[in-house]
C-alpha positions, 0 to 999 in steps of 0.5 A: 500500500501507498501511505502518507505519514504526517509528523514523520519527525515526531515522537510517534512518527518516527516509531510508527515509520520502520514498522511500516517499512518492514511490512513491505509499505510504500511510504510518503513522510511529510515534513516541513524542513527535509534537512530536519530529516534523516533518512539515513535512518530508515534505509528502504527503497519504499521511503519518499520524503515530501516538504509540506506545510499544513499552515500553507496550503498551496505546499499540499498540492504535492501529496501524490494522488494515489495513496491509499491511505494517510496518518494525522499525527501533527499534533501542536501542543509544545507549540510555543504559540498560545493559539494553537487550537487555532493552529490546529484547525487551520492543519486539520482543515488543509489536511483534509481539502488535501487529502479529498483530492486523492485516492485516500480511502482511509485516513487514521487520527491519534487523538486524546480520550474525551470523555468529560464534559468539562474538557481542557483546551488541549483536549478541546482542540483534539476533539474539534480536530476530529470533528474536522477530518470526520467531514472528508470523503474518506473513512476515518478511524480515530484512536484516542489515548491518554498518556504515553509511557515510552523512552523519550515520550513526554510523560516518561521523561517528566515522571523520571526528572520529578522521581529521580530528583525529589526525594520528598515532592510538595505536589498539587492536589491534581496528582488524585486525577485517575489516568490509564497510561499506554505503552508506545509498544501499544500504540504501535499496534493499534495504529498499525491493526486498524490500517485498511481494517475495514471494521475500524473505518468510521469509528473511534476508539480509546485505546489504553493499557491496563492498568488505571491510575493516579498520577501519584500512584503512578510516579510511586510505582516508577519510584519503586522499580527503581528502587527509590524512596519517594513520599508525595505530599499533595496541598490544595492551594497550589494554582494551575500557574503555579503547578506550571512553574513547579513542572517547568523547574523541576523537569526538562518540559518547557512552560508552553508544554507545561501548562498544557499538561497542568491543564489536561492532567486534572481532567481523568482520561479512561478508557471506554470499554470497546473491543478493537484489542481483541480484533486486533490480538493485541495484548496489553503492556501494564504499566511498570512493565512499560517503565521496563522496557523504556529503561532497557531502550535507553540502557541499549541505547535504542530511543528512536525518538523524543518528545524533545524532536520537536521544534521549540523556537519559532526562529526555527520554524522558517526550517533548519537548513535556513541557518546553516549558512553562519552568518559573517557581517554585524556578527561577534565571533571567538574563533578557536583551533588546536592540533590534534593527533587522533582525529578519530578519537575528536571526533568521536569527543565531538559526537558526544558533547553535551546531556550526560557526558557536559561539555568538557570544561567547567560544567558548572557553569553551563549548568549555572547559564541553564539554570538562567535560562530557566528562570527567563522562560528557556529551556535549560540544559535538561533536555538532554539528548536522545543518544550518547553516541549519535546525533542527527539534524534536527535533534535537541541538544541541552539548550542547542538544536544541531543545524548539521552533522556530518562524519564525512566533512568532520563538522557539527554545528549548532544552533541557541534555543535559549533565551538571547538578545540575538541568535547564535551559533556553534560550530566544530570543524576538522580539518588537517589534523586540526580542530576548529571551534567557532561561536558566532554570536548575532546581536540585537540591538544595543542590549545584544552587543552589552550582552556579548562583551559582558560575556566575553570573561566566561567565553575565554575561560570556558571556549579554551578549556573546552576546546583543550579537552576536546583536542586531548 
């Protein structure tokens, strides 16, 4: 079959691409930036990758005619926009006039569970998503879930920072709100069963694991299969800002994610009982053995996507590959080179730079300009990175995002999400047996140059040591 896949470069996307692949699919991802991209990843002859934008629908017009069905996975709750229920209109909307011009006999939609009256807007816009594409010429087959437990999802990493470094936790009273997580092994499933299934075709299902729970429950649960003491203490007088701001520091989310979650975290999301998991022979993952599995993923090193893949700056909305050309005129730069003797050996250095292995010479105060950047609405060094080892374009790297990463011509460079009066850039480069580091730094206005020339004591300190270690 001929399948168009939306949000190929999201958590789910990526996860539900490979398995399709292996089915023998023929496979048309769409992307807003192709070099956010890595097709290196997914080595098929049945992968065709398409640049469309569902905000502008003039870019549909390349979605082929003959496809025989389609995934809407583009979901904008992380957007750093405050509307993105409008957002979310306007894609379903484009999507739909896009894929009524095909031979489209089915289009499959992950939603949320909506079954309270009083829904949040995260949840609201959900609901008017689906109300749309159940309008097309196609038959559509809607999946709603709840939280997603997997390596990388959203929920996973958040429930990880909160039990992983707060022994005792002072938290809202909406952690009482019941929940029934599913394992992305699960929703793999049942986005892969319901494929062309002409029972699923116009019908919607909740799809959830076994397992249902309060979110304090669920965090006591994580802390026991690690083996970690944790006491929840819940107060009522904890404001839905003040429950943001609580996620936003403590945890790698960012604020606009923050407070959409707070928002859906105190409507209960349960299953309605259907029967799509024994048509399709799915059995169910329980929820400690969902945190197993992600544990072991990210033990052998096999997290195939983060909720992190996801764009936070709306710089790089305008594409990754628009920022790959560095800048040179109005520009600060503190250019730096070394000699090495073992370019395998930088270069494997280079690959590793940032999360868990830092930044080589005095992580203190990268971790003090993190911290900064939290407080100034950033996103910190707590994202991390998906890999120890490997990076793509596209991917999040602490407070970086990798614009390129290329092994053959020895070069990485990266590109600030945090909080700057200007834009700036990364770069490590190896040439002759010597290795380059280059920050180029683009203010804005008056308080960019004050910013650049107040720093210019820590650049030297840190950029010298820095690039002395990678060198070494």
């Amino acid at each position: 079959m001929k399948i168009l896949l939306t949000g190929a470069t999201g958590y789910i996307g990526q996860r539900l691409l490979p398995v399709l692949l292996k089915q023998g699919h023929e496979v048309i991802c769409c992307v807003r930036d192709k070099a956010r991209f890595n097709k290196n990843k997914f080595p098929s002859g049945n992968l065709q990758v398409i640049e469309i934008d569902f905000l502008d629908s003039k870019t549909l017009e390349k979605i082929p005619e003959d496809i025989d069905a389609a995934y809407f996975l583009v979901h904008s709750m992380a957007t750093i926009h405050e509307d993105f229920e409008n957002l979310e209109k306007i894609n379903a909307d484009n999507f739909k006039s896009g894929i009524e011009k095909t031979r489209a006999k089915q289009v499959i939609y992950l939603s949320g569970i909506v079954n309270e009256q009083n829904l949040s807007k995260h949840l609201r816009s959900r609901k008017k998503v689906e109300e749309i594409l159940s309008g097309g010429t196609y038959s559509l087959t809607t999946l709603r879930a709840g939280i997603i437990i997997g390596s990388g999802s959203s929920s996973f990493e958040i429930m990880r920072d909160l039990v992983e470094k707060l022994p005792v936790m002072i938290a809202p009273r909406w952690l009482a709100t019941k929940s029934q997580p599913i394992a992305i092994g699960n929703v793999i499933e049942f986005l892969k069963g319901v494929l062309m299934n002409e029972i699923t075709f116009n019908r919607s299902f909740d799809i959830g694991g076994p397992d249902i729970l309060t979110y304090k429950e669920m965090l006591l649960r994580f802390a026991g299969i690690r083996n970690l003491k944790r006491h929840i203490i819940t107060v009522p007088v904890m404001t839905p800002r003040l429950s943001s701001y609580w996620l936003y520091f403590v945890t790698a989310t960012s604020f606009s994610l923050a407070k959409n979650l707070v928002d859906s975290m105190k409507v209960e999301v349960i299953c309605r009982e259907n029967e799509l998991k024994d048509l399709l022979g799915i059995t169910l993952i329980s929820y400690d053995d969902s945190i197993r599995l992600a544990f072991d993923k990210i033990e052998h090193r096999e997290v195939l996507s983060s909720w992190t893949d996801a764009l936070s700056s709306h710089i790089l909305e305008k594409g990754v590959s628009g920022l790959i050309e560095v800048p040179v005129h109005g520009c600060f730069t503190d250019r730096r080179e070394r000699k090495i003797k073992n370019t395998d050996a930088t270069l494997k250095r280079i690959w590793a730079v940032g999360g868990k292995n830092g930044w080589y010479y005095a992580n203190w105060l990268w971790e003090l300009r993190g911290f900064i950047d939290k407080l100034f609405g950033g996103v910190g060094l707590r994202r991390g990175r998906k890999s120890s080892t490997e990076i793509s374009p596209g991917d999040a790297l602490d407070f970086w995002r990798v614009l390129l990463a290329s092994k053959e011509d020895k070069r990485l460079l990266l590109y600030a999400e945090m909080k700057l009066p200007g834009e700036a850039w990364l770069e490590f480069l190896i040439i002759d047996n010597k290795v380059f580091q280059t920050a180029t730094f683009r203010p804005l206005g008056l308080l960019g140059r004050l910013y650049w020339y107040s720093m210019l004591p820590f650049h030297a300190f840190i950029f010298r040591g820095m690039l002395k270690n990678i060198a070494s």
